[in-house]
C-alpha positions as CSV (number, residue, x, y, z in Angstrom):
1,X,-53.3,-39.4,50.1
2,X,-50.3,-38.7,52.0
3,X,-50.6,-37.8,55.6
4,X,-47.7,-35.0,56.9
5,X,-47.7,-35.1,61.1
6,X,-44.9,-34.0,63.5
7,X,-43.6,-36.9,64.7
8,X,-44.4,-37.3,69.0
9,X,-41.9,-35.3,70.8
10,X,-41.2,-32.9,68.5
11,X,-42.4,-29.7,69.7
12,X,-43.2,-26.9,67.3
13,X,-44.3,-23.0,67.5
14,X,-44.2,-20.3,64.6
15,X,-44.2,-16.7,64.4
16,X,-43.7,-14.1,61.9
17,X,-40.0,-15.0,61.6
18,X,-40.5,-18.9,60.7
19,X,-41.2,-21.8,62.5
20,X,-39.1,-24.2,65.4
21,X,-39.0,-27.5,65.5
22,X,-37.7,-29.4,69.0
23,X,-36.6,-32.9,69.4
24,X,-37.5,-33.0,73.2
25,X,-35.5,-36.1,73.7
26,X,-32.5,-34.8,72.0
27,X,-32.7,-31.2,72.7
28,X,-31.8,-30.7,69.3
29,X,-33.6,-27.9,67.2
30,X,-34.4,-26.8,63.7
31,X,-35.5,-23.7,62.5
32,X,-37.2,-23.2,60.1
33,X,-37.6,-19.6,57.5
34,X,-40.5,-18.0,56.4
35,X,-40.7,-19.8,53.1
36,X,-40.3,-23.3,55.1
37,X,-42.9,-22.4,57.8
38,X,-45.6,-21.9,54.4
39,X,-44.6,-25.3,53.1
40,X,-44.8,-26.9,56.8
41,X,-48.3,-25.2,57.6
42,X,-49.4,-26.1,54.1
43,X,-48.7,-29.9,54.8
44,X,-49.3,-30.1,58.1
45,X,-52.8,-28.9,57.0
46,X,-53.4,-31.6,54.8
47,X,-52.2,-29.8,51.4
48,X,-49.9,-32.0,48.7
49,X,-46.2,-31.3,48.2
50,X,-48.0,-29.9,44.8
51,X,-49.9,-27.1,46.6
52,X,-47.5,-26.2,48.7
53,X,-44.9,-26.0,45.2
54,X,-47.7,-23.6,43.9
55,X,-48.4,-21.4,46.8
56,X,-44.4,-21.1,47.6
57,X,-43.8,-19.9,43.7
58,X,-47.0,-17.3,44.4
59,X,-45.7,-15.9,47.5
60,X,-42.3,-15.6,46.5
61,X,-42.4,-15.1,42.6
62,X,-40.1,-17.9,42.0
63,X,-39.5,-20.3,39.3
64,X,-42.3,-23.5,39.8
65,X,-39.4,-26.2,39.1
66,X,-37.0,-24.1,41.6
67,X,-40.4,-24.6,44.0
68,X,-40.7,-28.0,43.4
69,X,-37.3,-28.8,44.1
70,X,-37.4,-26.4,47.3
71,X,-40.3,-28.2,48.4
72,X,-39.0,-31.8,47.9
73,X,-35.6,-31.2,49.3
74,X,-37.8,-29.8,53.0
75,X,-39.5,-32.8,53.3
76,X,-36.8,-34.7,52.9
77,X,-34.4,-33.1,55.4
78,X,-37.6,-32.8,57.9
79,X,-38.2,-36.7,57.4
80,X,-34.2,-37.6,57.5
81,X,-34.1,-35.8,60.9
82,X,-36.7,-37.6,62.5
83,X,-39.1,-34.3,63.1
84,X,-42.5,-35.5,60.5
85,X,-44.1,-38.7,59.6
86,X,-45.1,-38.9,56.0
């Protein structure tokens, strides 16, 4: 099972508009849409890259494989910039 966490330092709130991400030691920041804050929440709760695929395709009526690939290329960036721990 893979574990999703924001990595310590990184400081995070959401509202309705998305979700933003702070790198207290850089000051940098990330923000994050609507669609992103669903597939954040969704891991940060525990759910697979796979659940958060389907859910995103549900809420948004988009193609699964666009999904998938929406999904995989979040994680990545979030992981590349130092903000989660996977």
């Amino acid at each position: 099972m893979t574990i999703f966490a924001v990595r310590r330092g990184v400081s995070m709130t959401t509202d309705d508009e998305g979700t933003v991400l702070l790198d207290e030691h850089t000051g940098a920041y990330w923000q994050l849409n609507s669609s992103g804050s669903l597939v954040l929440s969704i891991l940060l709760a525990g759910g697979t890259p796979q659940e958060a695929t389907k859910q995103l395709a549900d809420r948004y009526a988009i193609d699964h494989g666009r999904a998938a690939h929406d999904v995989t290329d979040l994680v990545n960036h979030l992981r590349e910039a130092g903000l989660v721990t996977i």
